[in-house]
C-alpha positions in Angstrom: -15.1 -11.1 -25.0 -14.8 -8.3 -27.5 -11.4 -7.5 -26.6 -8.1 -9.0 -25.0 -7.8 -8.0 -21.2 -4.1 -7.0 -20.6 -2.9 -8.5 -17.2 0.6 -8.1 -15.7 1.1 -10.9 -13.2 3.3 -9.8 -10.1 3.3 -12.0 -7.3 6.3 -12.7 -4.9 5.8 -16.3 -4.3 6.5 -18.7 -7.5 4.3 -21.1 -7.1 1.3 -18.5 -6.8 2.3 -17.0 -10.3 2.4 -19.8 -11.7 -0.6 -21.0 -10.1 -2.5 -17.6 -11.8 -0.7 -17.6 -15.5 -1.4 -21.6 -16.1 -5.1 -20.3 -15.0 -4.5 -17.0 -17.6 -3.4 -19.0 -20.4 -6.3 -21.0 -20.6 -8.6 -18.0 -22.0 -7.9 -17.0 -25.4 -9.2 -12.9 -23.9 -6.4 -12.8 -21.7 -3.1 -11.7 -23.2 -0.2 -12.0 -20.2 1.9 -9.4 -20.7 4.9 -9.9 -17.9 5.5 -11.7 -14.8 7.2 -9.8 -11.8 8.8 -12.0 -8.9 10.1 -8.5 -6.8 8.0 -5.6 -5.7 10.4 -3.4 -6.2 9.7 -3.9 -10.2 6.3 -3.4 -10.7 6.2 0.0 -11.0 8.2 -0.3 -14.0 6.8 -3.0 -15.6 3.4 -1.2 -14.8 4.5 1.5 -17.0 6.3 -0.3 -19.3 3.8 -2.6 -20.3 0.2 -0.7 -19.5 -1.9 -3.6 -18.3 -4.8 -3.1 -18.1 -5.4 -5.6 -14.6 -2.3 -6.3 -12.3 -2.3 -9.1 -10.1 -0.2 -8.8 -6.7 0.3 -10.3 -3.8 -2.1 -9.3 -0.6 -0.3 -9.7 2.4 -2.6 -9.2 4.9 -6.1 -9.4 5.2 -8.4 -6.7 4.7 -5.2 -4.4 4.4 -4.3 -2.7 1.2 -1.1 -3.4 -0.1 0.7 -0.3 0.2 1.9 0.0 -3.6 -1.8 0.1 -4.7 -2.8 3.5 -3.6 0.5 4.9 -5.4 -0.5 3.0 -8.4 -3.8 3.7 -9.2 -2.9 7.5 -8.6 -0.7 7.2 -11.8 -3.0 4.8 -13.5 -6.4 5.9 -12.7 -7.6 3.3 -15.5 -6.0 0.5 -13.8 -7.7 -2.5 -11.4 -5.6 -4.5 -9.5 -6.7 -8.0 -7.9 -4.6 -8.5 -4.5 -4.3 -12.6 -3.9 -3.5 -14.4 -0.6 -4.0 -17.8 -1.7 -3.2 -18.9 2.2 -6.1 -17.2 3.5 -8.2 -18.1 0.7 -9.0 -14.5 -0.2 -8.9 -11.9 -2.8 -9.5 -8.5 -3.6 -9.9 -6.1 -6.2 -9.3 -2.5 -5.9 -9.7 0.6 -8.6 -9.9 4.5 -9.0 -13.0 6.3 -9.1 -13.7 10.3 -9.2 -17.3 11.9 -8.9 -17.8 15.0 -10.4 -20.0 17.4 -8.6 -21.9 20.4 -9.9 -23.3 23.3 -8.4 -25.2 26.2 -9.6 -23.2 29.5 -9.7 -25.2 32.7 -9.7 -25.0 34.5 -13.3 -23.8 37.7 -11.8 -20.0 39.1 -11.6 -20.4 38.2 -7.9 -21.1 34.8 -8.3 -18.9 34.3 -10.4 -16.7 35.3 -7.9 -18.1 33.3 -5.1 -17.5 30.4 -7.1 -13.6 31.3 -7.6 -13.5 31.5 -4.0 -14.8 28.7 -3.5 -12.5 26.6 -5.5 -9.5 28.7 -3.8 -10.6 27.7 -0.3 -11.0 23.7 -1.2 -7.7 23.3 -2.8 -5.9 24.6 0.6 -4.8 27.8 -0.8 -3.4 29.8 2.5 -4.3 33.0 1.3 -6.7 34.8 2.7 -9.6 35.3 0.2 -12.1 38.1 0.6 
């Protein structure tokens, strides 16, 4: 590895995180930087500590654990690997974006098309003519 992969571990249940950091500490490209025991701190320690992989608990099966989709908005650059050791499964999720093109007409009113456009898919109410 070229570079040191910055993981926050923040699992509920002790003997899962220790489990996952005694399996961490083992590769010399993994720097661990924090352990979270309550849900209620990872935000903070996400912020505080910028990982670049957090490691949670997944409490269900095929369900995303509610505090991912609010983290990845405010870390786009973030991955996050869920782990339900109990069901023997794992996930990872991340953010993604696609940017789209499309030709706009080299007049005034294509131009102007294109402004209305963007005014009618970002919910604006007004009416646009």
């Amino acid at each position: 590895m070229s570079r040191m992969v910055r993981v926050l571990v923040a699992n509920r249940r002790k003997l899962t995180r220790e489990v996952l950091l005694s399996t961490l500490a083992d590769q010399d490209w993994v720097d661990v930087v924090g352990e979270v025991a309550e849900t209620a701190q990872i935000r903070e320690d996400v912020q505080r500590t910028q990982p670049d992989l957090l490691v949670i608990d997944a409490d269900e099966r095929g369900k995303r654990p509610g505090i991912c989709d609010a983290l990845l908005r405010e870390h786009p650059e973030l991955r996050i690997i869920a782990v339900a050791p109990n069901d023997n499964y794992s996930v990872c999720y991340w953010a993604s974006f696609d940017i789209h093109s499309d030709d706009v007409e080299a007049s005034e009113e294509g131009f102007l098309m294109a402004v209305r456009r963007v005014a009618s898919s970002t919910g604006n109410t007004t009416q646009v003519n």
